[in-house]
C-alpha positions in Angstrom: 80.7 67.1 84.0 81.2 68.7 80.5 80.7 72.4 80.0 78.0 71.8 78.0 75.8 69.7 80.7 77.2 71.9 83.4 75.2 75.3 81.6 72.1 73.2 81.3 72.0 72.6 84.8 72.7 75.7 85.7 69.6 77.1 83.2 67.5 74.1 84.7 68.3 75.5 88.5 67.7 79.1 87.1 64.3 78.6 86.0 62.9 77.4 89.4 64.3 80.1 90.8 62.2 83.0 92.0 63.3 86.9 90.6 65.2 87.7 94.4 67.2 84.8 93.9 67.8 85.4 90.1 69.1 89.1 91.5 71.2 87.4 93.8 73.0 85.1 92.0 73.3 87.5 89.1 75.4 89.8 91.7 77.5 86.6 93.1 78.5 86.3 89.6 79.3 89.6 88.3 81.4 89.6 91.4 83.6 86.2 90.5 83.6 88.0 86.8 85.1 91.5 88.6 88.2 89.3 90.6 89.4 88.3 87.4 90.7 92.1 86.6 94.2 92.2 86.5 95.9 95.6 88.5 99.3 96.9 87.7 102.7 95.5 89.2 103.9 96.5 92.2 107.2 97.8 90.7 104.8 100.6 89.2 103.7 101.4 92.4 107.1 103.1 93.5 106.3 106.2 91.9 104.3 106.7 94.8 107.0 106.5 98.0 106.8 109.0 100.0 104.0 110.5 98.7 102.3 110.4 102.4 103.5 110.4 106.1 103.7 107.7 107.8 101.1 108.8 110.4 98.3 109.6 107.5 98.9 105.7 106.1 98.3 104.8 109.9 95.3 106.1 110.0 94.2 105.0 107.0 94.7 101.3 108.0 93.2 101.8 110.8 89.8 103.0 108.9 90.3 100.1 106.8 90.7 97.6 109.6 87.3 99.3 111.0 84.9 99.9 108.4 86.2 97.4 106.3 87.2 94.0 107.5 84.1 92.4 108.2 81.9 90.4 106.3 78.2 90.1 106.2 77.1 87.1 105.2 73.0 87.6 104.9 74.2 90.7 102.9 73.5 88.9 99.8 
């Protein structure tokens, strides 16, 4: 499919959607856009050692691995 018929079928499947479902794909797609930002390196990073115990970056994962690991799928 060329780029060009590929965005008319996306503005042909757009217009029958409803204003919910324009909200939601407009989110699903600023979201794709946002994964394309590029962080720093990792070599940058080592100003950081030490910086916190080892027992504070425990507990940190472990709030990560809590709160943050699981994905809703009927969020959207």
């Amino acid at each position: 499919m060329t780029e060009s018929k590929l965005k008319n079928e996306i503005l042909f499947l757009l217009e029958r959607m409803n204003t919910e479902q324009q909200k939601k794909l407009f989110n699903f797609m600023t979201s794709l856009n946002v994964q394309n930002i590029k962080g720093v390196s990792g070599k940058s990073l080592l100003n950081f050692t030490g910086l916190f115990e080892k027992e504070d970056l425990q507990e940190i994962e472990v709030a990560i691995n809590e709160n943050c690991s699981g994905i809703d799928l009927n969020e959207w």
